[in-house]
N, C-alpha and C positions, 0 to 999 in steps of 0.2 A: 274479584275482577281486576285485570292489570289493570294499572296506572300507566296513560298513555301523556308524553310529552309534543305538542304539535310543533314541528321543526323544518327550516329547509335541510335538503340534504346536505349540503355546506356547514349549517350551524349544529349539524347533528353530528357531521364528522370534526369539528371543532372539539365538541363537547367529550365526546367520544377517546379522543385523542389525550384531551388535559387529565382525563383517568385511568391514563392507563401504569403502573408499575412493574418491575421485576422487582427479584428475591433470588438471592445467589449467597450462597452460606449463610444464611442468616439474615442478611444485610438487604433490608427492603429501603426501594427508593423510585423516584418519578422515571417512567421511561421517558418522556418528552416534555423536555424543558420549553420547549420555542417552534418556530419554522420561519422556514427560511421562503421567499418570495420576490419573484420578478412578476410585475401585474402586467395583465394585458386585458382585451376584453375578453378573451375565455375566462376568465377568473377571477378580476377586481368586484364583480359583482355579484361571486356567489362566495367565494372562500375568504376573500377580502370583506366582503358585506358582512363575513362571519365573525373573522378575527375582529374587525372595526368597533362593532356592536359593546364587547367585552365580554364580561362576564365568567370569563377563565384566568389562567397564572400563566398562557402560551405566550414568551415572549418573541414580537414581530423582526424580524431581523430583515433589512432591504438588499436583494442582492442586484449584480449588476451587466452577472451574464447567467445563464444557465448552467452551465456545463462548471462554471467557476462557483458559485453556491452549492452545488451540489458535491465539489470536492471540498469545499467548509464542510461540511455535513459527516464525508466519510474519515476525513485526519478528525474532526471531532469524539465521532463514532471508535476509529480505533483506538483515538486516546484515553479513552474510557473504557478500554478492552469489551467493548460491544455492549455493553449493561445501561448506554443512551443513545438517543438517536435523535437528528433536528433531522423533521420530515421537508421536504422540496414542494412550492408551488410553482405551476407556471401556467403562461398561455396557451392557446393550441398552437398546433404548424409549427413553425422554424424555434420558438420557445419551446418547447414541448422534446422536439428534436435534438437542441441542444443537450440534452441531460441522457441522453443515448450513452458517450462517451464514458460519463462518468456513471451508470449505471454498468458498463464491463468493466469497469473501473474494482468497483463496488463487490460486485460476482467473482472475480479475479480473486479477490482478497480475502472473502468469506466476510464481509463486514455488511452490516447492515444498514442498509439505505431504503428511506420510501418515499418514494417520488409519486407525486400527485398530478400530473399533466391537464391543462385543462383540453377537451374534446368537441370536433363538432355536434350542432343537434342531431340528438336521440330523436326526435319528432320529424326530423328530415324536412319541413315544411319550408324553413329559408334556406336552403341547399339551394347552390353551393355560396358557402359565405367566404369572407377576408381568410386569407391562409387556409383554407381548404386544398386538402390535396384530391383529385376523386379517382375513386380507380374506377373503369368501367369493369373491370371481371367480377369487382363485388362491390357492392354498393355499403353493404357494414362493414367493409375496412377503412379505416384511417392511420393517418401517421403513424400514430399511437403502438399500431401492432405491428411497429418495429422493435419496439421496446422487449415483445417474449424472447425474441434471441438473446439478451443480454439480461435477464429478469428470472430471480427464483419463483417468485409468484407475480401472474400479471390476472388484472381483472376489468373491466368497463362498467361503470354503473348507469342502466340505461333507465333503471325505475329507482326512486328515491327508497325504498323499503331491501333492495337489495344492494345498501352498506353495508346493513349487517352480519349478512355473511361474508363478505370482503373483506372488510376489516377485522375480522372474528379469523380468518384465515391469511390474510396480512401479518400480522401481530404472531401468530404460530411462527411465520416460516422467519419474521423477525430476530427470534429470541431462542432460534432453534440453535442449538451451537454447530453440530453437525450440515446443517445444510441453508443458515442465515446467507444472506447476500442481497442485491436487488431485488424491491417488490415497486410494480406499478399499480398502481389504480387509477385508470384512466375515468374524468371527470367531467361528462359532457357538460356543455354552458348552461343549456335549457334546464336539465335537469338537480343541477347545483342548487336552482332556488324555486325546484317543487317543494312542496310542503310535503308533510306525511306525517300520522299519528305512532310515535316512534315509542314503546314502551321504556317504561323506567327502567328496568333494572339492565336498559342495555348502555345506559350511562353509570351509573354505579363502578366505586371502586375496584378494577379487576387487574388482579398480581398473578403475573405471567412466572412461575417458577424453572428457574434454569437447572436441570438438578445435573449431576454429576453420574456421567454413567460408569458404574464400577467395573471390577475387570472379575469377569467369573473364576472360580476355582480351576476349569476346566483350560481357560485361556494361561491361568498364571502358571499352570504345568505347562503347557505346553512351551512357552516363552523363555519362563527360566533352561528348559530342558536345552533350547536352545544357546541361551549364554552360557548355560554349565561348559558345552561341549565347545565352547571358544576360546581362543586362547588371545586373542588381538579383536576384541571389541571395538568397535567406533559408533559413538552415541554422533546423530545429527539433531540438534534442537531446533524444532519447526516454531511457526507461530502457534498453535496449538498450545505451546509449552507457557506460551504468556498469555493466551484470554482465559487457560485451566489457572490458571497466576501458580504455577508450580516450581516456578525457580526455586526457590530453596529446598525443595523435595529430590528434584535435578542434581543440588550441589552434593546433597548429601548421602543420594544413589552413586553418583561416581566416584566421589573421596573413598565413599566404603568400598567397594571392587576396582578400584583402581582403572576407571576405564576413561579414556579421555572423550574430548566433548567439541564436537564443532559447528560449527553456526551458520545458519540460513541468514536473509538476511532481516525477516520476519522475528527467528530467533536471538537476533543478538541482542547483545545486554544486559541476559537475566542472568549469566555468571560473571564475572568481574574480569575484565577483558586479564588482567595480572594474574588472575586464579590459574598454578598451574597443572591444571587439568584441561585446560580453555587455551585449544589449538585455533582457536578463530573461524574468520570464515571460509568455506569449503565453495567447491566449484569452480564456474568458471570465473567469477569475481570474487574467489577465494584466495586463500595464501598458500605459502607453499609447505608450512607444517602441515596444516589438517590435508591437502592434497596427497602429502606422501604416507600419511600414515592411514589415509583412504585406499590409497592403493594396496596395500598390502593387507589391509582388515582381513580377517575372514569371515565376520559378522558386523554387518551394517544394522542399529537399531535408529532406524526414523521413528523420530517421537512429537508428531502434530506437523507432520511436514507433505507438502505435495508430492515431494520429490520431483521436479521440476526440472528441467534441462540444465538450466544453471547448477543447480544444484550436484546434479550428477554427472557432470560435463558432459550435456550427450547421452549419458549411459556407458560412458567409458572412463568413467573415474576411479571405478570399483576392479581393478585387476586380478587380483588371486582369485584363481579360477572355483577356489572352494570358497567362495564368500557367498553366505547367503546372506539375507532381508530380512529382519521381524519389523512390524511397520505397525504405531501403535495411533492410534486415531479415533477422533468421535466421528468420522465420517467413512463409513463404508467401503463408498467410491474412492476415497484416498489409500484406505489400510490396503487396498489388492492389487496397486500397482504393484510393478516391478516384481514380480511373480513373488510377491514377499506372504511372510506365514502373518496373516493379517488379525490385528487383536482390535477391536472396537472400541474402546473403552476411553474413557479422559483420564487425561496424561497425569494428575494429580494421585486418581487414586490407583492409576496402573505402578506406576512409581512407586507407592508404599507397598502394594501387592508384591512387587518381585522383591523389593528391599528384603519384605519378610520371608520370603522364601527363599531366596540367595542367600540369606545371613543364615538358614538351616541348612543349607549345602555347603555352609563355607568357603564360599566359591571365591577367587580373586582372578582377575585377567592376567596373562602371562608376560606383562609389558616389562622391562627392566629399567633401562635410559632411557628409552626411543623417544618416549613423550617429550621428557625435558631437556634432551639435545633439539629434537627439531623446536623445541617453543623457544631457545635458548638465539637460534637462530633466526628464528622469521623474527622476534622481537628487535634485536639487533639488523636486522632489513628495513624493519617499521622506520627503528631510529634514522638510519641513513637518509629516508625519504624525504621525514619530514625535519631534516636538517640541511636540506640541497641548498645551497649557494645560487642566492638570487641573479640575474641576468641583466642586461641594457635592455634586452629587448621585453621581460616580462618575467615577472616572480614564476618558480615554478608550482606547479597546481599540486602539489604533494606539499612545499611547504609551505603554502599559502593553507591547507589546510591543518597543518600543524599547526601554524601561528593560532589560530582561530580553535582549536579543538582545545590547546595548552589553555586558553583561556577564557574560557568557559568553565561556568560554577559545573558541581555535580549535577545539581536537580536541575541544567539547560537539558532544552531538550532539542535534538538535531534531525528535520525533516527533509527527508530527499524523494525520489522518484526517479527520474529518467536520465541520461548522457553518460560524462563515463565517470559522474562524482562517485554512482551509485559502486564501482567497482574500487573506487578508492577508497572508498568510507568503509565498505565492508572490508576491505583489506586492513586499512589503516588506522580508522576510525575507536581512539579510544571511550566508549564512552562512559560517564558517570555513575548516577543511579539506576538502575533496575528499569524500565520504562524509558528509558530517556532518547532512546535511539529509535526514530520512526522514519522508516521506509516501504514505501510505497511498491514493491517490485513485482506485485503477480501481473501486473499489468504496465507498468512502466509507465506512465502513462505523461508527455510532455504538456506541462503544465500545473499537475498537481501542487506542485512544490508550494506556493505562496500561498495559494487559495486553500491548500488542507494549513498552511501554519496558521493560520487565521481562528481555523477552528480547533487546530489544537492548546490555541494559546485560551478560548474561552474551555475548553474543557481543562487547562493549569491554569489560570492564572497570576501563579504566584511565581511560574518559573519563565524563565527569559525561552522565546523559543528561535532558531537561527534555521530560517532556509537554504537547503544548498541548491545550487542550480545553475546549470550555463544560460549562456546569451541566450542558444536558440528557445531555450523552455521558458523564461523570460517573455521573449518576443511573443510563441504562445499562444501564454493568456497567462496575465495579471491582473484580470478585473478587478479582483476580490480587494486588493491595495484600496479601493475605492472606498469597500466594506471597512478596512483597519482603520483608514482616516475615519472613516464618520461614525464610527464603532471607539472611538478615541483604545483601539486595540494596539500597541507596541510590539510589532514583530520584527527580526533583522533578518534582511535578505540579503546574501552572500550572493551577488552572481560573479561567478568567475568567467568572466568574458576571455574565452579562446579563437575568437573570431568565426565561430562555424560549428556545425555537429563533428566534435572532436571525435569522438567513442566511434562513430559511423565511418569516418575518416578513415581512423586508423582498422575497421574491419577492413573496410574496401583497399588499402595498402595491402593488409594482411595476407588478402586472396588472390592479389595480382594482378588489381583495378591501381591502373594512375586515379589523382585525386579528382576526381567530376562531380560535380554538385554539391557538393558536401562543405566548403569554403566560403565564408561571407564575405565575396569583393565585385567591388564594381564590374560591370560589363566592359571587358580591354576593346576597344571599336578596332584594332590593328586585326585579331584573332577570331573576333565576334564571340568569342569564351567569357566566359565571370570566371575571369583570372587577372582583374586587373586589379587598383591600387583596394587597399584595406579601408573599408567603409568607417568614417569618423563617426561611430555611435556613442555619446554620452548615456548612459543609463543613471546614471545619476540624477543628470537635469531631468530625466524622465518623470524620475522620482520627485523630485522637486516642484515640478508641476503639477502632481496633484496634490503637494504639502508635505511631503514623507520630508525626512532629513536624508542626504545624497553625499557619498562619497567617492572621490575619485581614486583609484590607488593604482600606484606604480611601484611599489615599493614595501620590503617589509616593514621599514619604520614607518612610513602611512599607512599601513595595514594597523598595526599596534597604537598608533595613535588614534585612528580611526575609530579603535577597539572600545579604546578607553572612554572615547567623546559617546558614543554611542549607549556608555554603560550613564551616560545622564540623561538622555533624550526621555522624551513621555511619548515620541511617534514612533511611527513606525519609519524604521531607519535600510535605505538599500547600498551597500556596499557594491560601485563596479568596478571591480578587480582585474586588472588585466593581466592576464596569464600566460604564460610563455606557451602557443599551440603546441600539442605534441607532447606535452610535461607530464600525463597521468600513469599511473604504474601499469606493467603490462600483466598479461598472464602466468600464473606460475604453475606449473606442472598440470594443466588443466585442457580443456580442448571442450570446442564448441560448432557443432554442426550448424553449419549453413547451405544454402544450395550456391553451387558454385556451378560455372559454366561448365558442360561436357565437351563444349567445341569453341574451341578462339585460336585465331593467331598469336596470341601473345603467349608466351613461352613460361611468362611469370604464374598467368592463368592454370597453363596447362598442369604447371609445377604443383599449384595450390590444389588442382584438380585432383591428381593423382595423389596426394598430404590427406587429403579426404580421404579416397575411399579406402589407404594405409588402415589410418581409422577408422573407420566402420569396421571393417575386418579384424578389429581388437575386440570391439563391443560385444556385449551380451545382449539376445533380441531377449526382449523382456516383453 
């Protein structure tokens, strides 16, 4: 006869949770260290009553907004290339809501998040309660099934006996590599602290194996047939290529055929930004090696990459008209964009498969110089940038990020997301060790930046980790600072205060919009415009008040000084940088569609207009 354990559903999914594992080469380990928790009354007294009680290793972490824990959760998550996860609680209504954001966050990314929302009563009898939304068309919807839009797996538990297959189907779509992202299980009040006779062995040790799907004999003809028949290769290194941890498979696929290598920006840093084979990054916040030697490829191989607009400027990146696509992927849906000849398989053991197959062909690409005149170049561009000759009015944000990158150990690790750092860093950005470059970009998402360093710095702790980020992402959301003070967590937050959404700015120039809205300055009462004087924001003092250590910098030798004071601190330390607006690098042989006006008086518009559809009319409809 089973052995039954009597449990609320709360203390059942506690339990539940402190046993679960993966296994990936060999290497078994806890998937869920902790979780993460903003209490309200949807949940202080059923998942809280849970964690409170004890009796597990789940350690309690206090967050301080929603949406801001939950992006602890996913830089934690990616910095452990998806093999942990710190699950999300929260309350019902506006709590619960919050974590929306960073649930597309999450799906964007392929990274693994589970959020635990708490929900109204399942009994319906005190309907409607506090934070209730109701709809009249259906009476069993709540907030909550906002969350399926942005969720790989969503579920509600309305009977205490149906965890089990929730989380039995949670935990699948967790640890799937191909289709991990967002999962919700939405947690009514009532039902959190039913009881239920919950058999044993649904607690017991259970190891979720991530296995490696190989590349069939069938696909590794096909693939190679394709490189054989190329002469100008261009490998793009997706995030794929780092949670299969296949970089050095990478290095050693391209040295042997001679094919050069450029970067996502999920991809960067698993070849040695000096390796030269290692054109950088590609796209529209790419440089102008890999861009030019994208154009002319005649075989594009994406390897764990979405292929993404950035990425492909558009779909107009790729010009010789004979360029085809092999597109190598543990996810289906990604390997059959771009009408590419799609191989399934993880990037580690696709890599050894063509290696060995191409080494029987004898096959090399037919590159000569090309690689290492354009690397010879855009490196000597990098230099220029970040050696620009500071100003009166503000360092420029190229060398500000030099000074800052030059000094940084290898094992720092550099966290960005949204404005227009993320276009500099992937241009500019040299980074260290293998891992150390983490960016946030399937979603961009403003605000990540602090609140995932928070959690990347508990997933290293041994390595210093430096947020980059402007004013506006800042302004935000920096709950999580909250978390690092009382987490006694040391992280550096680099805000480079340009006084406004720079990157946004300079689109809306681009297209033949004067500057409107996009500038942080007081309302001029003369024009009734926010064109007046420049807002006196300290972020420093910001920092200072909740205890961080605050810097003010105007200067590269405050910047360097700054650098130094910071490498003694025990807090968490925020640098505000004030940066010459205007200073970030531009596009290099790239192009990025936007919707631009069809009809304006304005001539600049019009001009931008017709620059469009030039381009489109180059594209390939894919």
């Amino acid at each position: 006869m089973t052995k039954r354990i009597r449990l609320t559903m709360a203390q059942a999914l506690v339990k539940f949770l402190d046993n679960q594992y993966t296994e990936f080469d060999g290497v078994e380990e806890r998937f869920v260290d902790g979780i993460l928790g903003v209490f309200g009354h949807g949940c202080v007294t059923g998942v809280g009553q849970a964690l409170e009680q004890g009796g597990h290793q789940l350690r309690f972490y206090q967050g301080h907004n929603e949406q801001g824990m939950a992006h602890i959760a996913i830089g934690y998550a990616k910095q452990k290339n998806r093999r942990k996860i710190i699950p999300c609680v929260s309350s019902i209504g506006p709590g619960a809501l919050n974590m929306v954001t960073a649930c597309g966050t999450a799906s964007a990314n392929r990274i693994p998040l589970l959020v635990l929302p708490g929900d109204t009563f399942a009994c319906r009898q005190p309907d409607p309660v506090l934070q209730q939304v109701e709809f009249p068309e259906s009476y069993s919807t709540t907030v909550n099934d906002a969350f399926r839009a942005v969720c790989r797996y969503w579920d509600r538990i309305n009977r205490p006996e149906q965890l089990m297959t929730a989380m039995i189907h949670a935990m699948r779509v967790l640890t799937d590599p191909a289709n991990t992202g967002a999962v919700c299980v939405a947690l009514p009040q009532d039902v959190e602290a039913e009881a239920y006779d919950y058999p044993e062995y649904f607690f017991k040790k259970r190891v979720w194996h991530i296995e490696r799907r190989p590349m069939t004999s069938a696909q590794t003809s096909r693939a190679a047939s394709l490189i054989v028949q190329s002469k100008k290769p261009l490998i793009i290194c997706g995030g794929g290529v780092r949670y299969s941890e296949a970089g050095k498979e990478l290095q050693k696929f391209a040295e042997q055929f001679n094919i050069p290598v450029a970067e996502t920006q999920a991809g960067k840093g698993l070849l040695s930004w000096n390796h030269p084979l290692n054109l950088g990054g590609i796209g529209v916040t790419g440089g102008k090696a890999a861009n030019l030697i994208a154009k002319d490829a005649d075989l594009i191989i994406g390897i764990g990459t979405r292929f993404t607009d950035f990425t492909t400027s558009s779909k107009w990146g790729f010009q010789n008209p004979n360029c085809k696509i092999l597109a190598i992927n543990v996810c289906a849906f990604d390997a059959v964009k771009m009408d590419a000849e799609a191989i399934q398989a993880d990037a580690q053991e696709a890599l050894k498969s063509l290696r060995k197959a191409l080494t029987a062909k004898k096959y090399s690409s037919g590159y000569k110089q090309e690689i290492e005149a354009a690397k010879r170049e855009w490196d000597d561009i990098v230099n220029s940038y970040y050696y620009l000759h500071e100003e009166r009015q503000g360092i420029p944000q190229t060398r500000a990020l030099g000074e800052i990158n030059r000094f940084m150990k290898s094992k720092d690790i550099a966290v960005g997301s949204a404005g227009s750092l993320p276009g500099d860093m992937q241009r500019l950005f040299r980074p260290g060790k293998s891992g150390t470059y983490h960016m946030e970009y399937g979603f961009s998402c403003m605000g990540y930046e602090i609140n995932a360093a928070v959690g990347v710095k508990l997933a290293e702790p041994d390595s210093d980790v430096y947020a980059f980020l402007g004013d506006g992402s800042f302004i935000m959301l920096h709950s999580e600072l909250y978390t690092a003070i009382q987490e006694n967590i040391k992280i550096n937050i680099m805000v480079f205060d340009n006084a406004g959404w720079g990157c946004i700015e300079s689109l809306q120039n681009g297209q033949g919009t004067d500057t409107f809205g996009t500038v942080f300055k007081a309302r001029n009462e003369k024009t009734g415009m926010l064109d007046g004087e420049a807002l006196p924001i300290n972020f420093a003092k910001i920092a200072e008040g909740y205890g961080a250590k605050g810097y003010v910098i105007r200067s590269v030798e405050e910047l360097k000084k700054a650098l130094r004071n910071a490498r003694t601190q025990t807090k968490p330390c925020v640098f505000d940088i004030k940066v010459l607006p205007g200073s970030m690098t531009p596009g290099f042989e790239s192009w990025w569609r936007v919707g631009v006006a069809e009809v304006s008086e304005s001539e600049s518009v019009q001009k931008a207009y017709a620059d469009m559809k030039k381009h489109i009319a180059q594209i390939r409809d894919y």
